[in-house]
DSSP file (Angstrom, degrees, kcal/mol; ACC not computed):
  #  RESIDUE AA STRUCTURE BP1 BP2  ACC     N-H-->O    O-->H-N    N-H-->O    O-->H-N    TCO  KAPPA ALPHA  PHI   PSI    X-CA   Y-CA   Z-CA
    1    1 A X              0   0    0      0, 0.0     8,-2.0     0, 0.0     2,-0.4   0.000 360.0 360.0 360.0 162.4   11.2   12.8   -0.5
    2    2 A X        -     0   0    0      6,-0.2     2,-0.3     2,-0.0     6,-0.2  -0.946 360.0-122.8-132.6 157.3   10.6   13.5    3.3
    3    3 A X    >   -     0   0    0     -2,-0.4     3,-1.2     4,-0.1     5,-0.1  -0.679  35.6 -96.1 -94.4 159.0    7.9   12.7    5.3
    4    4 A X  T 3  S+     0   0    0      1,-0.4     2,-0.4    -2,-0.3    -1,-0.1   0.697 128.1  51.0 -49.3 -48.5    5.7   15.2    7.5
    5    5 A X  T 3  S-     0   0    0      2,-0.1     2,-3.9     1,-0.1    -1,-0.4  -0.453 128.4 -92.2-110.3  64.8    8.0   14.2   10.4
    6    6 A X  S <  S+     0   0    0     -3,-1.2     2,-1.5    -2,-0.4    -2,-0.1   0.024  78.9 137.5  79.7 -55.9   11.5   14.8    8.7
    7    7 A X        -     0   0    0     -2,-3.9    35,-0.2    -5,-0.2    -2,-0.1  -0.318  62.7-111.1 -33.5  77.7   12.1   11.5    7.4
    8    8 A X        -     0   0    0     -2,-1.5    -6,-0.2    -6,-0.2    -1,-0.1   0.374  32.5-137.6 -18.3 106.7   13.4   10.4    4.3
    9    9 A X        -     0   0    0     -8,-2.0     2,-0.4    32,-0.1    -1,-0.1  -0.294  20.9-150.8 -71.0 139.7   10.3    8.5    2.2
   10   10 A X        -     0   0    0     29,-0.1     2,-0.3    32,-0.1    31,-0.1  -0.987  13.7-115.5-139.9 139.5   11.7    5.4    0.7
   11   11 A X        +     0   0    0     -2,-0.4     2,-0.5     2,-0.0    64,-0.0  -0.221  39.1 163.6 -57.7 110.0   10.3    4.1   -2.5
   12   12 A X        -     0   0    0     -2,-0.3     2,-0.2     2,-0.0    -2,-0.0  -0.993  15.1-168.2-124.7 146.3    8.7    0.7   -2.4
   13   13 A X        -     0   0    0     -2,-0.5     2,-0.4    63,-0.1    63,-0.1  -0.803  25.2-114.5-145.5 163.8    6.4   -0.4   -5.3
   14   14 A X        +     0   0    0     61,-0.2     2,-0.1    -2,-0.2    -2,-0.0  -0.779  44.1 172.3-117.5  99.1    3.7   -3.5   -5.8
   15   15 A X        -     0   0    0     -2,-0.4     2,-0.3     2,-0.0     0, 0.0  -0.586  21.2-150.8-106.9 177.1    5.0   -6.1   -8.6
   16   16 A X        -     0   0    0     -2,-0.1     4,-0.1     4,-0.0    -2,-0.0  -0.990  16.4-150.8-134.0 148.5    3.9   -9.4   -9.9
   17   17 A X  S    S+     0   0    0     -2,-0.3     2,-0.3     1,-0.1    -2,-0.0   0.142  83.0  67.8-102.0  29.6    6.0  -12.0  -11.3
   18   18 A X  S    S-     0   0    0      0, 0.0    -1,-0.1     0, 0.0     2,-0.0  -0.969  91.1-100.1-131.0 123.6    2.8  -13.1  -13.3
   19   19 A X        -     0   0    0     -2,-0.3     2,-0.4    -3,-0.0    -2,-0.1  -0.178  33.2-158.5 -43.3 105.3    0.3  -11.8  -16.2
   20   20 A X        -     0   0    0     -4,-0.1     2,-0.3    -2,-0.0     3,-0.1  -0.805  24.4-132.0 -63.5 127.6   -3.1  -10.2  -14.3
   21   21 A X    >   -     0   0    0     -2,-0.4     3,-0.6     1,-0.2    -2,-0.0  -0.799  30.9 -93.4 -76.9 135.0   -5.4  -10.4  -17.1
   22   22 A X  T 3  S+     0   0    0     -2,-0.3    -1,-0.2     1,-0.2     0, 0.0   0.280 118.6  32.5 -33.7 175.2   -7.4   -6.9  -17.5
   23   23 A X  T 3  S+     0   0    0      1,-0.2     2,-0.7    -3,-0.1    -1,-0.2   0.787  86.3 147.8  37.5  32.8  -10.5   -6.9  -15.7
   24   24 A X    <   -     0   0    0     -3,-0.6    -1,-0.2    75,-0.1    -4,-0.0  -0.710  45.5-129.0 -76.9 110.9   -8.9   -9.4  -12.9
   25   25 A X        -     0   0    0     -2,-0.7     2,-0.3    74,-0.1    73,-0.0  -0.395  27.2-174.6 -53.2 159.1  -10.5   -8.8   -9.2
   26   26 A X        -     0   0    0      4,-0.0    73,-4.2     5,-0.0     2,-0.2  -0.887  10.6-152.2-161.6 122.0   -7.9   -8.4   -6.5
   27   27 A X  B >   -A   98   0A   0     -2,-0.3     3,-1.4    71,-0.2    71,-0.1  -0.414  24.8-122.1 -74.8 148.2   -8.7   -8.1   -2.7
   28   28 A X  T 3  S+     0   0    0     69,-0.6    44,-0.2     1,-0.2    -1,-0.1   0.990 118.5  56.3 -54.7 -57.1   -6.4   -6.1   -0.1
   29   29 A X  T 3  S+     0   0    0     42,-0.1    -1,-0.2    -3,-0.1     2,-0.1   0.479  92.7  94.3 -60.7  10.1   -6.2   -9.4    1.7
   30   30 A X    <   +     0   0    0     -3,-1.4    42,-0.2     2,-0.0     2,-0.1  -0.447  55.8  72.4-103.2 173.1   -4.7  -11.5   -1.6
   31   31 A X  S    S-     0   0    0     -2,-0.1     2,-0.3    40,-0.1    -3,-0.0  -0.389  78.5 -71.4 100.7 153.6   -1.3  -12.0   -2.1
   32   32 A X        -     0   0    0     -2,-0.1     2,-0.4     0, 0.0    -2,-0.0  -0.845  46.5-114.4 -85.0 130.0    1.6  -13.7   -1.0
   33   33 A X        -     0   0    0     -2,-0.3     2,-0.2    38,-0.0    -2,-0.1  -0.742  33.2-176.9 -86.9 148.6    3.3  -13.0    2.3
   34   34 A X        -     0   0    0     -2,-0.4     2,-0.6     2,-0.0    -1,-0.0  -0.807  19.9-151.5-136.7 128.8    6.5  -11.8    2.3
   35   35 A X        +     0   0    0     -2,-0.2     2,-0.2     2,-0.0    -2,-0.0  -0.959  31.3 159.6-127.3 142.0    8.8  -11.0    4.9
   36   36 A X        -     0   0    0     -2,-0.6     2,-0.8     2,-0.1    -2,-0.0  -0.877  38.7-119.2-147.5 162.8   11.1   -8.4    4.0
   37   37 A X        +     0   0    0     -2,-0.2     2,-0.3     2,-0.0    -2,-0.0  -0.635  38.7 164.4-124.2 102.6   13.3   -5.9    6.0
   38   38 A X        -     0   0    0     -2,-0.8     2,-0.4    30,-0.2    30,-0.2  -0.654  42.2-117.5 -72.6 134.9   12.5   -2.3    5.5
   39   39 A X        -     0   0    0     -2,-0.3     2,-0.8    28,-0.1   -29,-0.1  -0.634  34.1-125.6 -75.6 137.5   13.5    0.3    7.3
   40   40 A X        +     0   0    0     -2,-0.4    26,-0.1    26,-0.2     3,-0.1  -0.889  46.4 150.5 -93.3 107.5   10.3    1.9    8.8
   41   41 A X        +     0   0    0     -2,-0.8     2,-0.2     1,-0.2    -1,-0.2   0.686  45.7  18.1 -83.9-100.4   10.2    5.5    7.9
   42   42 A X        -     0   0    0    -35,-0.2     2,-0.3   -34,-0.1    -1,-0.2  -0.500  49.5-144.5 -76.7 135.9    6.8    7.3    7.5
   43   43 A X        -     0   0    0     -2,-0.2     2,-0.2    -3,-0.1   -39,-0.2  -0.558  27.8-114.9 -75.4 169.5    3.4    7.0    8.3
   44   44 A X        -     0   0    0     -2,-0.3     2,-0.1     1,-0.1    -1,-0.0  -0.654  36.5 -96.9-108.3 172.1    0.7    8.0    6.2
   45   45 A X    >   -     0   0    0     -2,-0.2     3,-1.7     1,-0.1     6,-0.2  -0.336  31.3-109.1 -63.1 147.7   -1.5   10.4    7.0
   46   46 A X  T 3  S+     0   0    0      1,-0.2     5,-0.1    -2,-0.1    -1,-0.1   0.777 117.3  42.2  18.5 -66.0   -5.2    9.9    8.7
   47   47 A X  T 3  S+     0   0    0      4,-0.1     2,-0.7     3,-0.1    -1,-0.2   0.012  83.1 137.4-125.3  35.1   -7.0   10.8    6.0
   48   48 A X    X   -     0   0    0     -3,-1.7     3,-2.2     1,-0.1     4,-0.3  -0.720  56.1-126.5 -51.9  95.8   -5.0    9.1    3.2
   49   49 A X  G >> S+     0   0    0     -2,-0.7     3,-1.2     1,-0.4     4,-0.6   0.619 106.0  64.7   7.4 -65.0   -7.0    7.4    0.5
   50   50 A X  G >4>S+     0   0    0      1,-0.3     5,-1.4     2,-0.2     3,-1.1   0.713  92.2  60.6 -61.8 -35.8   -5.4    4.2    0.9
   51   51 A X  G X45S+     0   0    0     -3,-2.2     3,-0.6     1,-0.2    -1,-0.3   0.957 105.5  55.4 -56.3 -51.2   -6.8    3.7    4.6
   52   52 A X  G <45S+     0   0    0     -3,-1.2     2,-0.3    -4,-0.3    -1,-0.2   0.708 105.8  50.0 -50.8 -22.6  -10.5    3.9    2.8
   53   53 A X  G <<5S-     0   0    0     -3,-1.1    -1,-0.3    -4,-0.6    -2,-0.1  -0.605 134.1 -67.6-134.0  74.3   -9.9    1.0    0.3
   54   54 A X  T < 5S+     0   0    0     -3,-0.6    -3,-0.2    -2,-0.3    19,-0.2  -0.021  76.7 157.5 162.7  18.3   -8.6   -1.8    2.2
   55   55 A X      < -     0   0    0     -5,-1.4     2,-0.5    -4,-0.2    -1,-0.2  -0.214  17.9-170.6 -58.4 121.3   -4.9   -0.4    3.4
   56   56 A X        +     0   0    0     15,-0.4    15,-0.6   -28,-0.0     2,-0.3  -0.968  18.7 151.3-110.7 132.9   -3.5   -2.3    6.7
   57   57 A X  B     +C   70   0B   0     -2,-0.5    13,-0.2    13,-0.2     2,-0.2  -0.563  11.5 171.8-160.1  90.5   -0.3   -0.7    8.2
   58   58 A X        -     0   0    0     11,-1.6     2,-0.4    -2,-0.3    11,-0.1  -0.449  18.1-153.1 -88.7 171.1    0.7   -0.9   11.8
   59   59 A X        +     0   0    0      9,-0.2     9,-0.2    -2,-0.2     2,-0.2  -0.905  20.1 168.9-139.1 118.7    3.8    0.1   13.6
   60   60 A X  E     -D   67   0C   0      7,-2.4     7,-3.7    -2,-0.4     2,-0.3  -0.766  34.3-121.0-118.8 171.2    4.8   -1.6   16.8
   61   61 A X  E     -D   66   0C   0     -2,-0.2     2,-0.2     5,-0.2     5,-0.2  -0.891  28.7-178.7-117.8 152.9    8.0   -1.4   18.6
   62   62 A X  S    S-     0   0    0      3,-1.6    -2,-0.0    -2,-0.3     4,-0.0  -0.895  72.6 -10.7-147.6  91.3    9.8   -4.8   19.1
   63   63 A X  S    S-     0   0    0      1,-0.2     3,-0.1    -2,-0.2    -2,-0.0   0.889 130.9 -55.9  90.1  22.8   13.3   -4.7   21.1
   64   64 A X  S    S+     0   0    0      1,-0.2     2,-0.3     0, 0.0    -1,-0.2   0.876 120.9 110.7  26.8  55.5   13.3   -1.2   20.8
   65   65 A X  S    S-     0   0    0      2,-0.0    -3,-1.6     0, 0.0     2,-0.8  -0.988  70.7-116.3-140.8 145.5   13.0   -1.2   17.2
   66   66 A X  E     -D   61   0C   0     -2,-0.3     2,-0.6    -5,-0.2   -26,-0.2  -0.613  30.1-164.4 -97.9 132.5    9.9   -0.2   15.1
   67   67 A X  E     -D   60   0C   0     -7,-3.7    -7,-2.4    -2,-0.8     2,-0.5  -0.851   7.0-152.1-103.8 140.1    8.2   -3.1   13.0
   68   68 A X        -     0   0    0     -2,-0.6     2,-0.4    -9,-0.2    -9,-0.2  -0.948   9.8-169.5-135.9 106.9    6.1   -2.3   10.6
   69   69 A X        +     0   0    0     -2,-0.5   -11,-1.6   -11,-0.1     2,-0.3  -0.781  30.8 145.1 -85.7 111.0    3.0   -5.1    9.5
   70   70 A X  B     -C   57   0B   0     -2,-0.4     2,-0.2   -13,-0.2   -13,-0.2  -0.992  45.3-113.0-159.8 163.9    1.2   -4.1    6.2
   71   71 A X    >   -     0   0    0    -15,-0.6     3,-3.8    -2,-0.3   -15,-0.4  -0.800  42.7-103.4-114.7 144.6   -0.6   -5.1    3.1
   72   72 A X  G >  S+     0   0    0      1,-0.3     3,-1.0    -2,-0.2   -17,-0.1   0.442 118.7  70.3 -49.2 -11.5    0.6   -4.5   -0.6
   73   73 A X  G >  S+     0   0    0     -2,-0.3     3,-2.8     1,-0.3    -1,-0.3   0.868  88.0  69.7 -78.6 -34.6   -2.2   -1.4   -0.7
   74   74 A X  G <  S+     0   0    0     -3,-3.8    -1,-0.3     1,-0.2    -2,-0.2   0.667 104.4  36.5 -46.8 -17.7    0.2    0.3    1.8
   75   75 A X  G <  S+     0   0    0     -3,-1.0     2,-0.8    -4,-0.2    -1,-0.2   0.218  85.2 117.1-134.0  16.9    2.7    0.7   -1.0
   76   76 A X    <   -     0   0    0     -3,-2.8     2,-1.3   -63,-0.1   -26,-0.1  -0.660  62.5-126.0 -86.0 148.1    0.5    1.5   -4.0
   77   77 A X        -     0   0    0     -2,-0.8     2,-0.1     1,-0.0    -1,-0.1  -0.555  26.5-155.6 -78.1 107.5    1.0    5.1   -5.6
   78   78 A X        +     0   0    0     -2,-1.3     2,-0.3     2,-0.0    -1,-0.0  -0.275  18.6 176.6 -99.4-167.6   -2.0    7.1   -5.9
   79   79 A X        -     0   0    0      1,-0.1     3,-0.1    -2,-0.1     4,-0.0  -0.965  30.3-138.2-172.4 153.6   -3.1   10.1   -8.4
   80   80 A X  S    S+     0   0    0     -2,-0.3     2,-0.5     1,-0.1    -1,-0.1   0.449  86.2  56.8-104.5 -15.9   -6.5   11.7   -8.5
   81   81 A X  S    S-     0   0    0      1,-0.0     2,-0.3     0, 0.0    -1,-0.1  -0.864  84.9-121.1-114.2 133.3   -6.6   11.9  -12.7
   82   82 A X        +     0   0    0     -2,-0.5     2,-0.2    -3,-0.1    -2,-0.0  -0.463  38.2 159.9 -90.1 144.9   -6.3    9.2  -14.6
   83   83 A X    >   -     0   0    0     -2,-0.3     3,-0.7    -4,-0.0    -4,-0.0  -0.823  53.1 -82.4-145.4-179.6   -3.6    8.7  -17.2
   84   84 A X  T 3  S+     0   0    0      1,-0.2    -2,-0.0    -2,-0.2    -1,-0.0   0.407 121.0  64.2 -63.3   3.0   -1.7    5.8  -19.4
   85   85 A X  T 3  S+     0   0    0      2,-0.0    -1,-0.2     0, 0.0     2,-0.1   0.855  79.3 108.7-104.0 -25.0    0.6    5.1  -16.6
   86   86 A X    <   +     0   0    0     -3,-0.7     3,-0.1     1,-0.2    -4,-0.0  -0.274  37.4 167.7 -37.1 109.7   -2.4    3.9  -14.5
   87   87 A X        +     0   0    0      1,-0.2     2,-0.4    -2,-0.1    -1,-0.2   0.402  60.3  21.0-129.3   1.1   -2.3    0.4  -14.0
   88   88 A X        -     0   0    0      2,-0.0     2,-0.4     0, 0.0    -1,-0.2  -0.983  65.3-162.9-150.1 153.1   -4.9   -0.9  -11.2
   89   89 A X        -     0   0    0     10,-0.7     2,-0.5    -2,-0.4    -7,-0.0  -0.910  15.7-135.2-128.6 156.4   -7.9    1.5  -10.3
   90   90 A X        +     0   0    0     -2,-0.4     2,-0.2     7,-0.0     9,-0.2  -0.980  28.7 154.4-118.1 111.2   -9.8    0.9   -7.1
   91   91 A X  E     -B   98   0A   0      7,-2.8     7,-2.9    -2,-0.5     2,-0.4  -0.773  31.0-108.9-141.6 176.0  -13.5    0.8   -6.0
   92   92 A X  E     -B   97   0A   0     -2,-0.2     4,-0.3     5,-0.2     5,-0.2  -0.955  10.7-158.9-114.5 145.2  -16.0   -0.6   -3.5
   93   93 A X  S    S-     0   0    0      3,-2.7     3,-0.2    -2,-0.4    -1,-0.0  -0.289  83.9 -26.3 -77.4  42.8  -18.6   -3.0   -3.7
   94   94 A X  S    S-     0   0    0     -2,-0.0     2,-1.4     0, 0.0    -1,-0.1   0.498 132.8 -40.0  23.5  74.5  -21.0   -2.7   -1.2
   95   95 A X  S    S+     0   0    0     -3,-0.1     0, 0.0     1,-0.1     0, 0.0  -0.625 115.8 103.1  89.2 -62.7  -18.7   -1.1    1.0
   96   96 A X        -     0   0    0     -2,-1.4    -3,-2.7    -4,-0.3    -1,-0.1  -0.210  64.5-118.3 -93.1 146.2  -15.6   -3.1    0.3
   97   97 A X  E     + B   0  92A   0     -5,-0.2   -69,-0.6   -45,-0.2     2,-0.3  -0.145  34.9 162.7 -66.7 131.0  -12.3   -2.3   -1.8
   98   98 A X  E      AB  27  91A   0     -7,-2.9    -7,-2.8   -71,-0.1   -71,-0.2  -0.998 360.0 360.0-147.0 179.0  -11.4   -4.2   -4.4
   99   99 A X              0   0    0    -73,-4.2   -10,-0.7    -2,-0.3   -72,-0.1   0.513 360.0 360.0-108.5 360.0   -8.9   -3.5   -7.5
């Protein structure tokens, strides 16, 4: 895939090494932090879902290199129709996302 500005999209997906039981809440801000070294491709767009339901994702430059700070919502895949491959759905509670 390429991003808007030419870039090459690289695949990152959101695992657990533990059983969620159905109907578990999960918050943007939960989770473990991780530092991991990605190459910083794309941004998403403006008006990308994921900003609305609790997505954090900056890009600063550091050394003249861009670092890129963000939370696991940043790397879920979304779909507007629900199917069997769907495995966390997303909503608000008086205003705020949870999964």
């Amino acid at each position: 895939r390429s991003s808007l500005l030419g870039e090459p999209e690289v695949n990152v997906n959101v695992w657990t090494n533990a059983k969620i039981p159905q109907g578990t809440l999960i918050y943007p801000f939960q989770g473990t932090i991780r530092l991991d070294k990605l190459e910083v491709y794309s941004y998403l767009d403006d008006n990308d879902i994921r900003h609305r339901f609790g997505c954090y994702d900056e890009i600063t430059e550091v050394d003249r290199r861009r670092v890129r700070h963000c939370n696991w919502v940043r790397f879920l895949r979304t779909t507007t129709t629900y199917s069997a491959e769907v495995n966390i759905i997303g909503t608000k509670v008086k205003g705020e996302p949870i999964y």
